[in-house]
C-alpha atoms as a printed R data frame, in Angstrom:
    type eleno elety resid chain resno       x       y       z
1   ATOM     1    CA   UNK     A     1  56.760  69.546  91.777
2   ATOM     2    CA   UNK     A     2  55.841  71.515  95.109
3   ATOM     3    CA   UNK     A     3  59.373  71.385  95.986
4   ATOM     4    CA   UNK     A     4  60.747  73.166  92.546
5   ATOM     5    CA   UNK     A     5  57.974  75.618  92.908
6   ATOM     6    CA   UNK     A     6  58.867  77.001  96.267
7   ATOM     7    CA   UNK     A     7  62.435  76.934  94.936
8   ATOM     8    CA   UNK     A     8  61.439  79.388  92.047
9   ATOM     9    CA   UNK     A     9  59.507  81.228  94.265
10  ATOM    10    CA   UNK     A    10  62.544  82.046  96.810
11  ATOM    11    CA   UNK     A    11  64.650  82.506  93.722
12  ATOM    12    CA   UNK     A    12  62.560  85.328  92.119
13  ATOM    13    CA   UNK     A    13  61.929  86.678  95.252
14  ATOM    14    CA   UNK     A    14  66.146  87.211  95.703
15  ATOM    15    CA   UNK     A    15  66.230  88.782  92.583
16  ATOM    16    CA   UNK     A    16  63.503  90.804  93.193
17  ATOM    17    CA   UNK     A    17  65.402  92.445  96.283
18  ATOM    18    CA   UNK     A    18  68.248  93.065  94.017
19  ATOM    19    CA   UNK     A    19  66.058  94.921  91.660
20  ATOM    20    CA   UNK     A    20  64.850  96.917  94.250
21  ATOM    21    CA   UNK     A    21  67.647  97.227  96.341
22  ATOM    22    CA   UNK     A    22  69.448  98.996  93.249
23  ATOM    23    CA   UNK     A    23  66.798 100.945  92.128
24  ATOM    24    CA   UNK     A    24  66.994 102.370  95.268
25  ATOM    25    CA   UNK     A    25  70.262 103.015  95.675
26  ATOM    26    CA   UNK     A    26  70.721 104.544  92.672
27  ATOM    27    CA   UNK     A    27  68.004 106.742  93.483
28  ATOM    28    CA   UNK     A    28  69.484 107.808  96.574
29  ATOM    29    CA   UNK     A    29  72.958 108.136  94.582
30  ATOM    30    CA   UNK     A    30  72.271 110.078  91.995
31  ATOM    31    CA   UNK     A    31  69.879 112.534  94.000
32  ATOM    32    CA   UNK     A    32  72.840 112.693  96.551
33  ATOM    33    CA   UNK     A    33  75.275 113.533  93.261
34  ATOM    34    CA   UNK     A    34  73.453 115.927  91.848
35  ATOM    35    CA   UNK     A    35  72.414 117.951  94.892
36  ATOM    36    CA   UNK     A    36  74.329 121.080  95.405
37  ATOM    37    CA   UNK     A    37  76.328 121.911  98.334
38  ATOM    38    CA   UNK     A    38  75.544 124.226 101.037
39  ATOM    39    CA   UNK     A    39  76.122 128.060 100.331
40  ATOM    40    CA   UNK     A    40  78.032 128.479 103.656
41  ATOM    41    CA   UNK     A    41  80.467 125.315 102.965
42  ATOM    42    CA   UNK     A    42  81.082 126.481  99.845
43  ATOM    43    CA   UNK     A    43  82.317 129.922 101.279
44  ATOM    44    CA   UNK     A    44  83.976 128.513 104.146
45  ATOM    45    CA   UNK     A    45  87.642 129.589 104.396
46  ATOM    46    CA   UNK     A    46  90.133 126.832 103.208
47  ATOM    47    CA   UNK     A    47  91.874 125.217 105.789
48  ATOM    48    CA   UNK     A    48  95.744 124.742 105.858
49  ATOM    49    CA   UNK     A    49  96.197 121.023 105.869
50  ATOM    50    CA   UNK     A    50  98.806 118.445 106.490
51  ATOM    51    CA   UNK     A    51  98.149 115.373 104.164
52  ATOM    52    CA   UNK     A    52  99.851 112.466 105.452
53  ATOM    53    CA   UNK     A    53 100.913 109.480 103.092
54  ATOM    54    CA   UNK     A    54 101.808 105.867 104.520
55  ATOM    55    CA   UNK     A    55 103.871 104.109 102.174
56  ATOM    56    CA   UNK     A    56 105.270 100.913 101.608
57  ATOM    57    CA   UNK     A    57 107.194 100.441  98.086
58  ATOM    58    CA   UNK     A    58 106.256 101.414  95.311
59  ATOM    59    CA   UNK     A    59 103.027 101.910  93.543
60  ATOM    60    CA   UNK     A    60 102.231 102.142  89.547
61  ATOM    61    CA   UNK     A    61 103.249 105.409  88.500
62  ATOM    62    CA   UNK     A    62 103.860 106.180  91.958
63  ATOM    63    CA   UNK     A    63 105.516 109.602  90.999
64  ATOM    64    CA   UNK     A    64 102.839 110.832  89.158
65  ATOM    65    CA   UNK     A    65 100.741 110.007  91.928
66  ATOM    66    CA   UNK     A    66 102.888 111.510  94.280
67  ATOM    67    CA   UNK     A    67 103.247 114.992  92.248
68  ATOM    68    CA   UNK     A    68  99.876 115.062  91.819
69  ATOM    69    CA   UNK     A    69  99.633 116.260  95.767
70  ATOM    70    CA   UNK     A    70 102.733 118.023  95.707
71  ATOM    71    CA   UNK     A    71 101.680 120.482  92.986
72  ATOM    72    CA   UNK     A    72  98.044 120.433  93.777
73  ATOM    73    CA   UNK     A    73  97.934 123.950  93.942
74  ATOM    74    CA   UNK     A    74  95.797 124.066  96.847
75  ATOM    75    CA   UNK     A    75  94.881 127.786  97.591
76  ATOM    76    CA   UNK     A    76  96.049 127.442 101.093
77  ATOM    77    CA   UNK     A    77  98.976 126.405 103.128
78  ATOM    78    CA   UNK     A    78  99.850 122.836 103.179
79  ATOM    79    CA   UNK     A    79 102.698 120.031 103.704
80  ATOM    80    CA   UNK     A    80 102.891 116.595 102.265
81  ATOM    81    CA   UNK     A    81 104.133 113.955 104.791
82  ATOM    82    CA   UNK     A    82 105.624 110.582 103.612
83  ATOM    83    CA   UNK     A    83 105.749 107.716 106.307
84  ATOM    84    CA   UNK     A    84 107.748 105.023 105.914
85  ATOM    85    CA   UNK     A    85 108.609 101.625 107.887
86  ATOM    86    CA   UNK     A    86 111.887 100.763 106.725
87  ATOM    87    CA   UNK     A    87 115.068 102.370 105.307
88  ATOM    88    CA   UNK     A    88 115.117 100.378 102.480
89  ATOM    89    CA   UNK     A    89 111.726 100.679 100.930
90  ATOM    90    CA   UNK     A    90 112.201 100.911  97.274
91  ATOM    91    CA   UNK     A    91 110.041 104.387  97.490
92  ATOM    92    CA   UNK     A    92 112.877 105.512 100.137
93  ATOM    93    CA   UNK     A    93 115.114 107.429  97.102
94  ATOM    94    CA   UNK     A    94 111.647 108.284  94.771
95  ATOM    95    CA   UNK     A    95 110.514 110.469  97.825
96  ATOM    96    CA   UNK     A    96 114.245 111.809  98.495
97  ATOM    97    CA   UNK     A    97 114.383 113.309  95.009
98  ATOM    98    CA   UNK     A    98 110.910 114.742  95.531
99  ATOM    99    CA   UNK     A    99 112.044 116.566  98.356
100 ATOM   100    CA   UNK     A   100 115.119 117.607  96.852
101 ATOM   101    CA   UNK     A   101 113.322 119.307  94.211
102 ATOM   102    CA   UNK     A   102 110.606 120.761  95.640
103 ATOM   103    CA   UNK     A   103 109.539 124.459  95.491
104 ATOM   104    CA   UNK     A   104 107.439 126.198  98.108
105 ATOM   105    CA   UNK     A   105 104.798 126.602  98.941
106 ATOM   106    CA   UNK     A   106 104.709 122.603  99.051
107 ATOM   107    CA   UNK     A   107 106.812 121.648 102.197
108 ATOM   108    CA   UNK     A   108 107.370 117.603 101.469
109 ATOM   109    CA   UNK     A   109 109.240 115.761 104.303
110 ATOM   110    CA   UNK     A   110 109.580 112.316 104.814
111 ATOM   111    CA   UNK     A   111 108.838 110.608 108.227
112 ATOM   112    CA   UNK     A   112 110.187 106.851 109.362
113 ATOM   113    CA   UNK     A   113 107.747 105.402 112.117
114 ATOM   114    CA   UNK     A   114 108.345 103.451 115.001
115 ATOM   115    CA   UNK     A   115 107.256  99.230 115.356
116 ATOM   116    CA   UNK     A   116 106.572  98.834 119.327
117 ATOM   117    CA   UNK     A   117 105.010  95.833 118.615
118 ATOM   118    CA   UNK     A   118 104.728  93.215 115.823
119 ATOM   119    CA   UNK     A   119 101.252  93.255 115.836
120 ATOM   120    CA   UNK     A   120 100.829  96.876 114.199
121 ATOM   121    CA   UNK     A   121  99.792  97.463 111.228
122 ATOM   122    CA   UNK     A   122 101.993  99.166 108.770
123 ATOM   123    CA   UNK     A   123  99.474 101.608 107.504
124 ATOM   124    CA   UNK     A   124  98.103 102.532 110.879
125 ATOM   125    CA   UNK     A   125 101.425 102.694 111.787
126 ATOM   126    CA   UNK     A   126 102.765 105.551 109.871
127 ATOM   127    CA   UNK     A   127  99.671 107.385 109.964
128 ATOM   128    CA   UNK     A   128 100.593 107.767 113.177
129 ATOM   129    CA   UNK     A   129 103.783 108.875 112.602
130 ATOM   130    CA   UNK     A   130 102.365 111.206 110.223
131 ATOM   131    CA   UNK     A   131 100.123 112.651 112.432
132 ATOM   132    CA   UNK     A   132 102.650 113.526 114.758
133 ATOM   133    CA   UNK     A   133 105.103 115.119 112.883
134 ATOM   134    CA   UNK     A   134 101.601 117.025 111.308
135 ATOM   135    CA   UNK     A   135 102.045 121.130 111.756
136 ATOM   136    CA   UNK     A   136  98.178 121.615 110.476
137 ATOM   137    CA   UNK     A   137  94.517 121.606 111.978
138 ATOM   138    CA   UNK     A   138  93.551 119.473 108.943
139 ATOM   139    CA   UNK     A   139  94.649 115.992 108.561
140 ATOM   140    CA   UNK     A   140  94.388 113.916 105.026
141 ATOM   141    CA   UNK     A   141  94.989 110.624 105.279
142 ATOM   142    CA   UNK     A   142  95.847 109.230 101.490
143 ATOM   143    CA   UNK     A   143  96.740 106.324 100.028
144 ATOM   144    CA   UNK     A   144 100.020 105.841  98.558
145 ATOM   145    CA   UNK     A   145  98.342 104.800  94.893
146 ATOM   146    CA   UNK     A   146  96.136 107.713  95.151
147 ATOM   147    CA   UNK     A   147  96.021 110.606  92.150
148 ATOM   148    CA   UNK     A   148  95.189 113.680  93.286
149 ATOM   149    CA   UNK     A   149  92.870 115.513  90.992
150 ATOM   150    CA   UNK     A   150  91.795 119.369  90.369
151 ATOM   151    CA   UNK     A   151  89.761 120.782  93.480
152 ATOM   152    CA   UNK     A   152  89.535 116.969  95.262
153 ATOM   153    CA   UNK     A   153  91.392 118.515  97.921
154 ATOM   154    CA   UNK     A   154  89.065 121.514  98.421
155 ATOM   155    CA   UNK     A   155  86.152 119.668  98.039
156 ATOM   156    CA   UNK     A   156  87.496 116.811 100.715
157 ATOM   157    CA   UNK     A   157  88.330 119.434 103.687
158 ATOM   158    CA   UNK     A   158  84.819 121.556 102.873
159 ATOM   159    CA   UNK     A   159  82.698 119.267 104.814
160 ATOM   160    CA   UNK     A   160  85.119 119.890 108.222
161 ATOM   161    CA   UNK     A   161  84.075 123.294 108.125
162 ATOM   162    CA   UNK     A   162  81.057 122.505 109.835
163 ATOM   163    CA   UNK     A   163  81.711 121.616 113.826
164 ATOM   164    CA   UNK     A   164  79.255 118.755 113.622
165 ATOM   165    CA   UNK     A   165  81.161 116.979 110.724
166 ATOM   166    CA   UNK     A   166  84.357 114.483 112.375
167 ATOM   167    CA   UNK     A   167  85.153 113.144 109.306
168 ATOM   168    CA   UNK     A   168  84.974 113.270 105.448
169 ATOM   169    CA   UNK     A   169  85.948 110.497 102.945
170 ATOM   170    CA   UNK     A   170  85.693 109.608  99.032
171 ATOM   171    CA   UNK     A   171  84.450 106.902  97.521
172 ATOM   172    CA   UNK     A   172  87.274 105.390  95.314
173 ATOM   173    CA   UNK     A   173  87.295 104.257  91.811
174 ATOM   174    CA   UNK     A   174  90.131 102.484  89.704
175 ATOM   175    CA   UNK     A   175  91.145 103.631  85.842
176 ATOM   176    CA   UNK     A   176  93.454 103.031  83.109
177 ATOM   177    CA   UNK     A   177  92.622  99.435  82.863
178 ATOM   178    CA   UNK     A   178  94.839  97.785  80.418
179 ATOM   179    CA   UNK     A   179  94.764  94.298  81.098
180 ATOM   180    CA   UNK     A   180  91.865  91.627  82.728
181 ATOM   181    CA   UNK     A   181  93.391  91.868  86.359
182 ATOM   182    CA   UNK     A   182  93.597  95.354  86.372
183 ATOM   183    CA   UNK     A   183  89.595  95.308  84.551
184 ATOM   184    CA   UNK     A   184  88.596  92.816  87.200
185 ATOM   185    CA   UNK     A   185  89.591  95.325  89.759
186 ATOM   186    CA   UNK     A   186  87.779  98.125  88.440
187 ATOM   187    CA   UNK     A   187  84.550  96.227  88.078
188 ATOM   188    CA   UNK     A   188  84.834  94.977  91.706
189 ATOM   189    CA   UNK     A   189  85.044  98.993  92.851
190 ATOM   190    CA   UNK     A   190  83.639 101.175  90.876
191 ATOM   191    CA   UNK     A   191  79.970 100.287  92.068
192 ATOM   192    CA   UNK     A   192  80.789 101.405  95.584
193 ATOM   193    CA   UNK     A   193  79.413 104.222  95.431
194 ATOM   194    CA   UNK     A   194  75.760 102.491  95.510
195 ATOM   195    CA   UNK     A   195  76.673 100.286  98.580
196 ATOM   196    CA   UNK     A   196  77.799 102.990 100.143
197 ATOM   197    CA   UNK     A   197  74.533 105.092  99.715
198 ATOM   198    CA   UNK     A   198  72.727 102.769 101.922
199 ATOM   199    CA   UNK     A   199  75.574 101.791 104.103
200 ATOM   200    CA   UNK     A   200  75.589 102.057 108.042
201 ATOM   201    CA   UNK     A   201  76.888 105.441 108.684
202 ATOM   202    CA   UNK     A   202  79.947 104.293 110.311
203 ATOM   203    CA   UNK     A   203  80.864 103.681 106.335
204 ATOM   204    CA   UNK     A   204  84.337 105.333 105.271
205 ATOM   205    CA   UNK     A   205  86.940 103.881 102.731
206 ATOM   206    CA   UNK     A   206  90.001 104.927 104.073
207 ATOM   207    CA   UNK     A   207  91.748 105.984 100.236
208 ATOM   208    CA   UNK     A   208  91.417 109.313 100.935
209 ATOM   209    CA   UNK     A   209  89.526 110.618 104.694
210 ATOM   210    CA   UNK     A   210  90.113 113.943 105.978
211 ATOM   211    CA   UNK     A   211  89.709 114.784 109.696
212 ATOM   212    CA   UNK     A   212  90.492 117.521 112.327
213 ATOM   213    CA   UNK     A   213  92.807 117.264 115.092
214 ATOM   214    CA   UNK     A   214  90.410 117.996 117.444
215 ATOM   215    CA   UNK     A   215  88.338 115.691 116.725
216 ATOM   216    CA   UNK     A   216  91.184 112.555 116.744
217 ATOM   217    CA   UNK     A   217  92.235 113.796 119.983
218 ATOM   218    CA   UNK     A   218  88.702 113.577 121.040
219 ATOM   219    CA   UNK     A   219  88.771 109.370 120.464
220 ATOM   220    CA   UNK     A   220  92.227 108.857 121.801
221 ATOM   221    CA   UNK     A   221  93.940 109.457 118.571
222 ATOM   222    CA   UNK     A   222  94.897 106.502 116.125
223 ATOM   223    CA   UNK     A   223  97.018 104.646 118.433
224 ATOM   224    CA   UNK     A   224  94.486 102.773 120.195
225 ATOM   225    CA   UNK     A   225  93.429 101.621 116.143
226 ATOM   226    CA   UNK     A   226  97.366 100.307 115.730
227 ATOM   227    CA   UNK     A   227  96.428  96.705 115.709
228 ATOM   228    CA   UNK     A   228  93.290  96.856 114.045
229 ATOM   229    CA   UNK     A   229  92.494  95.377 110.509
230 ATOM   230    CA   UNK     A   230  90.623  98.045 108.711
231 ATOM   231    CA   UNK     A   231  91.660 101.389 110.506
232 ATOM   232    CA   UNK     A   232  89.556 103.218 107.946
233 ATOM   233    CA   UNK     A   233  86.255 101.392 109.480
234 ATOM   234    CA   UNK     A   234  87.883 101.388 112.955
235 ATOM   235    CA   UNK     A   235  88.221 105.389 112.434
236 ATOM   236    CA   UNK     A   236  84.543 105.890 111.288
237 ATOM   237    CA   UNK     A   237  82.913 104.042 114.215
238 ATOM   238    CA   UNK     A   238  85.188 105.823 116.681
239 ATOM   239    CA   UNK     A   239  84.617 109.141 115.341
240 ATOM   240    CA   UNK     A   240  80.228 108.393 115.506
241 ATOM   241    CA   UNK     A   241  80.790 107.162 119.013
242 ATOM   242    CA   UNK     A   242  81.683 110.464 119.684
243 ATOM   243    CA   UNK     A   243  78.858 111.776 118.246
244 ATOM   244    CA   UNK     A   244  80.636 113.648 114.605
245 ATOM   245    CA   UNK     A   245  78.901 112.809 111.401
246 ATOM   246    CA   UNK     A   246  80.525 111.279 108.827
247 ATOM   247    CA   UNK     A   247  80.565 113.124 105.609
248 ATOM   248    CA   UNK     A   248  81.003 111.329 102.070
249 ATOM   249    CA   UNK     A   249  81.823 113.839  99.267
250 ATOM   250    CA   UNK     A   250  80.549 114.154  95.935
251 ATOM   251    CA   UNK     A   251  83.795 113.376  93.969
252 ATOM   252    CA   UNK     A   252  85.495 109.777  93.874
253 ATOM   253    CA   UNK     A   253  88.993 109.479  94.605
254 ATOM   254    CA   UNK     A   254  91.239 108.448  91.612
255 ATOM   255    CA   UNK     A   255  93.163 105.637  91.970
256 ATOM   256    CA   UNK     A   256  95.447 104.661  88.170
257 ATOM   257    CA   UNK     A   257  95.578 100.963  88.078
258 ATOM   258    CA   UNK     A   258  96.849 100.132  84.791
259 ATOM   259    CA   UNK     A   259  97.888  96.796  85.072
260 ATOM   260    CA   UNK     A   260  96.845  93.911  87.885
261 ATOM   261    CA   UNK     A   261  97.585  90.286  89.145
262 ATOM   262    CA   UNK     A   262  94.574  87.723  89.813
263 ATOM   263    CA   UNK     A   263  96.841  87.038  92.403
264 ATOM   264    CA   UNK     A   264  97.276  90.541  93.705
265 ATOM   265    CA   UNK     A   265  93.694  91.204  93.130
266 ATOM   266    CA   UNK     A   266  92.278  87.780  95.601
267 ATOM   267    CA   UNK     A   267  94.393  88.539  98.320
268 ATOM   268    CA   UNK     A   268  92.910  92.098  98.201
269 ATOM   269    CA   UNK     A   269  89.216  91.601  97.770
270 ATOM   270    CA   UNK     A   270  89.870  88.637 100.886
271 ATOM   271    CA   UNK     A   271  91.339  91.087 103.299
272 ATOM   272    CA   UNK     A   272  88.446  93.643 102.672
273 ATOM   273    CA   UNK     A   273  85.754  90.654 102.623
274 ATOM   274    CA   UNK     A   274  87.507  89.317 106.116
275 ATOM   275    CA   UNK     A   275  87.394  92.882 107.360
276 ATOM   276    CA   UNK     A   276  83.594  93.573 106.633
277 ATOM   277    CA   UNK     A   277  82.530  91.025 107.709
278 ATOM   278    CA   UNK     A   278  83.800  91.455 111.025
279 ATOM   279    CA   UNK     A   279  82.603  95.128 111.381
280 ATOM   280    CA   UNK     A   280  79.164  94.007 109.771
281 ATOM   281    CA   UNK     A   281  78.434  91.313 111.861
282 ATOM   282    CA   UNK     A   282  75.307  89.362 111.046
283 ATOM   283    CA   UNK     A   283  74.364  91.614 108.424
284 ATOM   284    CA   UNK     A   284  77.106  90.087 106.430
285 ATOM   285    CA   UNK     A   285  75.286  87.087 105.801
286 ATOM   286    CA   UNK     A   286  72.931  88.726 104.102
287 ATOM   287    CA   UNK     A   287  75.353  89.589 101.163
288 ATOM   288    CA   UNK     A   288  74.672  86.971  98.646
289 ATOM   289    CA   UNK     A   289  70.855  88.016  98.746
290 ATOM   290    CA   UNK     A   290  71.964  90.800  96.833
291 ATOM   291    CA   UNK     A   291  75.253  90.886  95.472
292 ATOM   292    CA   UNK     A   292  74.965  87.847  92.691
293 ATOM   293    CA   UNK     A   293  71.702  88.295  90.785
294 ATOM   294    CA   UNK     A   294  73.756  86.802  87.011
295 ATOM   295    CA   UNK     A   295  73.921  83.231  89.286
296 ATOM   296    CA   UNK     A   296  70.590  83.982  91.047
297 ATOM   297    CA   UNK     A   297  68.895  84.383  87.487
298 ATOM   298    CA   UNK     A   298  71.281  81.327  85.887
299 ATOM   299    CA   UNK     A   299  69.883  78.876  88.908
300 ATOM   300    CA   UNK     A   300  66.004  80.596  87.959
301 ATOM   301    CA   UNK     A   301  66.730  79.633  84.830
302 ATOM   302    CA   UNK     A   302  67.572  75.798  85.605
303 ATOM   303    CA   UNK     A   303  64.490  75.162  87.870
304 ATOM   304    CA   UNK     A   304  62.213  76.789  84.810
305 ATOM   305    CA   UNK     A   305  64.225  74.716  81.941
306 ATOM   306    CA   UNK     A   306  63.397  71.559  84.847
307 ATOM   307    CA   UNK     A   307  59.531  72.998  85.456
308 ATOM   308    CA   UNK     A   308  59.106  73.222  81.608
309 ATOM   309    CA   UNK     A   309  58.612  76.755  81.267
310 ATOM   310    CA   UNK     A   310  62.178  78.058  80.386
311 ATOM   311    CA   UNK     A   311  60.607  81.464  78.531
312 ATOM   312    CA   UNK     A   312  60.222  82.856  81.750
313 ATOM   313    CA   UNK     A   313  63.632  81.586  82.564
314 ATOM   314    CA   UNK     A   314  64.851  83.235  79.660
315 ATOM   315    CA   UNK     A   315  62.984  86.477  80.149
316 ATOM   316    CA   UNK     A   316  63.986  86.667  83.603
317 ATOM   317    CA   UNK     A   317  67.582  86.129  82.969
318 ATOM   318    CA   UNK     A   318  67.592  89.068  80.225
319 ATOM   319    CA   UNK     A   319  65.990  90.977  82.673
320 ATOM   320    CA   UNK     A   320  68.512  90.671  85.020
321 ATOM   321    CA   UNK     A   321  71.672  90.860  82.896
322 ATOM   322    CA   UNK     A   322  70.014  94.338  81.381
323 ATOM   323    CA   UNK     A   323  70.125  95.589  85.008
324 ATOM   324    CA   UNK     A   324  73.283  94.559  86.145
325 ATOM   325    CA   UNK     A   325  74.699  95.904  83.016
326 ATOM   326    CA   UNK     A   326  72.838  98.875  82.958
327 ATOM   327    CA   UNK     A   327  73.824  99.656  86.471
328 ATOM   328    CA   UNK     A   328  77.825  99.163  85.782
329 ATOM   329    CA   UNK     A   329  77.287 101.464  82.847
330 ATOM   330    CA   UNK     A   330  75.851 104.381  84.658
331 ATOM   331    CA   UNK     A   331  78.391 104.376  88.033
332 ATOM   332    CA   UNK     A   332  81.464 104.045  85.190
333 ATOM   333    CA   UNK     A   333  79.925 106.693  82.552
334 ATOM   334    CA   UNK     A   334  78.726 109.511  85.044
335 ATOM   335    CA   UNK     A   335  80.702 108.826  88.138
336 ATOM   336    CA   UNK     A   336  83.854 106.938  87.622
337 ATOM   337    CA   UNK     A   337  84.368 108.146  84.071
338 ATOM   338    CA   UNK     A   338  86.029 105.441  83.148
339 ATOM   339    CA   UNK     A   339  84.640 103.912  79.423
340 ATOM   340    CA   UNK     A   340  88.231 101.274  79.260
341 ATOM   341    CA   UNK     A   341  86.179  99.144  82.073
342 ATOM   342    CA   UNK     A   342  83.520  98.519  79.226
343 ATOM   343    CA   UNK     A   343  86.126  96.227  77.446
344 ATOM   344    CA   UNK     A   344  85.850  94.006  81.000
345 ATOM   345    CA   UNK     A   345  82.102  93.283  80.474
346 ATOM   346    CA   UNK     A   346  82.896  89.428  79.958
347 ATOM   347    CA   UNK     A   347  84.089  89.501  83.044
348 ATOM   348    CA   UNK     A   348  80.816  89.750  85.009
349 ATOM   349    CA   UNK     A   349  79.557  86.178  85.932
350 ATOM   350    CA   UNK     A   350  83.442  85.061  86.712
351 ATOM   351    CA   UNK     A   351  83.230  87.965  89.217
352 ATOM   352    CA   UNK     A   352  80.599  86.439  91.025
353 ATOM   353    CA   UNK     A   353  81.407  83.507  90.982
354 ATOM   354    CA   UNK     A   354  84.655  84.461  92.294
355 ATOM   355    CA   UNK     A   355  83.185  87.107  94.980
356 ATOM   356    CA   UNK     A   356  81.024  84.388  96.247
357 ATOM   357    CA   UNK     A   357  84.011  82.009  96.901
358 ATOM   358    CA   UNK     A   358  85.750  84.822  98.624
359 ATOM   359    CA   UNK     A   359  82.582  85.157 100.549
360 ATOM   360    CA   UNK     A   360  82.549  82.034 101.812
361 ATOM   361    CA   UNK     A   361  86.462  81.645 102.168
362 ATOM   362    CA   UNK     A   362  86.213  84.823 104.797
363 ATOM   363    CA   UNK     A   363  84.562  82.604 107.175
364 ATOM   364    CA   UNK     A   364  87.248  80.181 107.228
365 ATOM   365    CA   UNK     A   365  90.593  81.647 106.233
366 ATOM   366    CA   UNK     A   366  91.750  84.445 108.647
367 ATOM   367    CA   UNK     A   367  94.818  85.035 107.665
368 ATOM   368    CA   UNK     A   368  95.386  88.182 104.874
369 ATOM   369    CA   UNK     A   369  97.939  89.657 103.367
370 ATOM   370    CA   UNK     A   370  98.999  93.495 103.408
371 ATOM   371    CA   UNK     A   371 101.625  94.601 101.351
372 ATOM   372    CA   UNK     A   372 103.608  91.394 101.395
373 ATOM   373    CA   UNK     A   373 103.270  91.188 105.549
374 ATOM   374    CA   UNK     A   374 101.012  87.663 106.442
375 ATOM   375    CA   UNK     A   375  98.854  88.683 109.428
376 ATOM   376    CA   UNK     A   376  95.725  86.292 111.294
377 ATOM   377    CA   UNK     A   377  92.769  87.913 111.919
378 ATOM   378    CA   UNK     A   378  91.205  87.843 115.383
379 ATOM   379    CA   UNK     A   379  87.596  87.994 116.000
380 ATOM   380    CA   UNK     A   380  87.963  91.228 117.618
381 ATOM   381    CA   UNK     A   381  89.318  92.613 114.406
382 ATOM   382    CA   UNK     A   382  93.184  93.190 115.803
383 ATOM   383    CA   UNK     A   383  95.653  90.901 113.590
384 ATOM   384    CA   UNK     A   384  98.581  88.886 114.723
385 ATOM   385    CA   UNK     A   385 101.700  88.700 112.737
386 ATOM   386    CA   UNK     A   386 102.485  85.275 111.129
387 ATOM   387    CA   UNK     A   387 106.407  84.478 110.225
């Protein structure tokens, strides 16, 4: 009996931290969200920018997305960069017609980069290539699947305007869910903005960063980050090394992901777990403390229903499921805006139970997969190719 009450004990104590451990962060979220910005960034001149797009086929409604930078109408002079790999990427001719009938003031090129090794990653790859071929100041580094949205732009590059800022980033969030995978996704990302509040600030997601010349040149540039998994996090912890701040921006970054594949979704959610982990270290250990309170509460449950006193079980579970639920609701109602996740609810305890087996899997399974390219993992975060 001593046993089973030291093991409720620990149990409500985990789910305590989760209680608080929100709470908090959604404290430090919202006050963060609402705040207003500085008078002088928000009068800062515009920079011009070059945003720089690695791609590698193609994404859903990839021309949309793609438009939606090329007609931005951002106030000041820009050009949109495509970098490829190969010749033949199915995005190759989508891009082509692009450039063929664009209109100033949008100059759109399209950029091929250069493998010296087999051991670079594609994205990392043709951001340098971007980069180089860049005429601006003002790099933005955006994801293929990214949608651009009205003033994201301004508000990304506003944070640069101040010397002591390297780097700014957006937290991302996925909409248009129309099917389960695509729902799973969007409840696995839309909460990041919380995480990130209390994150190490090294934190950026690398969907949409923005960062000035100067300061790349000032860590090397991205070439030394070539073999690196996770060139976002690589990025972030270079650019505090040298001393920058890292700014994260009110606005999330769109990302339209109508439609998704459990299998598409896995491989995804293992390469980020694998690559976290390794840039967390031992803190990473600590995630299931806080990240699965429905099967913390379900196991609190089972020792009450054993101990005889499943009320408090019950209670505690309800407890717990209101939070978790009310949480979701708030990051996809005020900050995501995006209501179709609510049809995904049911989805909430197969998450976890999924997230924790990816969890554990990152421990043992180094090999990922990026964009149909099988790499291994070393422990010093570069990959190696696998054939």
């Amino acid at each position: 009996m001593t046993n089973w009450i030291w093991a409720e004990m620990f149990t409500l104590g985990v789910l305590t931290v989760f209680l608080l451990r929100t709470t908090l962060a959604h404290v430090i979220t919202w006050r963060y969200l609402r705040g207003r910005e500085e008078p002088s960034r928000l009068s800062a001149e515009l920079p011009s920018i070059s945003i720089i797009k690695p791609v590698r086929g193609l994404d859903q409604e990839a021309e949309e997305n793609f438009l939606s930078f090329t007609e931005s109408g951002y106030p000041a002079p820009l050009e949109v960069i495509f970098c490829v790999e190969e010749r033949e990427d199915p995005a190759v001719p989508l891009i082509q017609r692009l450039i063929a009938n664009c209109q100033p003031p949008a100059p759109i090129r399209l950029v091929f980069s250069k493998r010296q090794d087999q051991r670079e990653l594609g994205k990392a790859l043709n951001l340098i290539a971007g980069a180089k071929e860049s005429k601006h100041d003002v790099l933005v580094l955006s994801d293929s699947d990214v949608r651009n949205t009205p003033g994201f732009l301004e508000e990304l590059v506003r944070p640069l305007s101040d010397p002591r800022v390297g780097m700014s980033y957006a937290c991302p969030v996925y909409k248009g869910a129309k099917d389960w995978g695509a729902g799973l996704m969007a409840l696995t990302v839309n909460e990041t903005i919380l995480a990130l509040a209390i994150a190490p600030p090294f934190a950026a997601i690398g969907s949409a960063m923005a960062i000035r010349k100067e300061v790349l040149r000032a860590i090397g540039g991205l070439t030394p980050l070539r073999h690196r998994i996770g060139v976002d996090a690589a990025l972030g912890l270079a650019v505090r090394g040298k001393g920058y701040r890292i700014a994260l921006i009110r606005s999330p970054v769109t990302i339209i992901h109508p439609r998704g594949r459990f299998t598409d979704w896995w491989r995804q959610i293992h390469r980020w777990l694998v690559t976290i982990r390794l840039y967390l270290g031992p803190r990473f250990l600590g995630i299931p403390f806080y990240t699965f309170p429905i099967l913390w509460a379900s196991l609190y449950f089972m020792l009450t229903l054993f101990a005889g006193s499943a009320a408090r079980g019950l209670a505690v579970m309800v407890l717990i499921l209101a939070a978790r639920l009310s949480s979701l609701v708030l990051v996809n109602l005020f900050f995501a805006k995006e209501p179709a996740v609510w049809r995904y609810l049911w989805l909430l305890p197969a998450l976890e139970i999924l997230t924790l087996t990816l969890w554990l899997e990152s421990y043992f399974n180094p090999y990922v997969v990026w964009r149909g390219k099988r790499y291994r993992v070393i422990s010093d975060a570069t990959v190696r190719p696998v054939r």
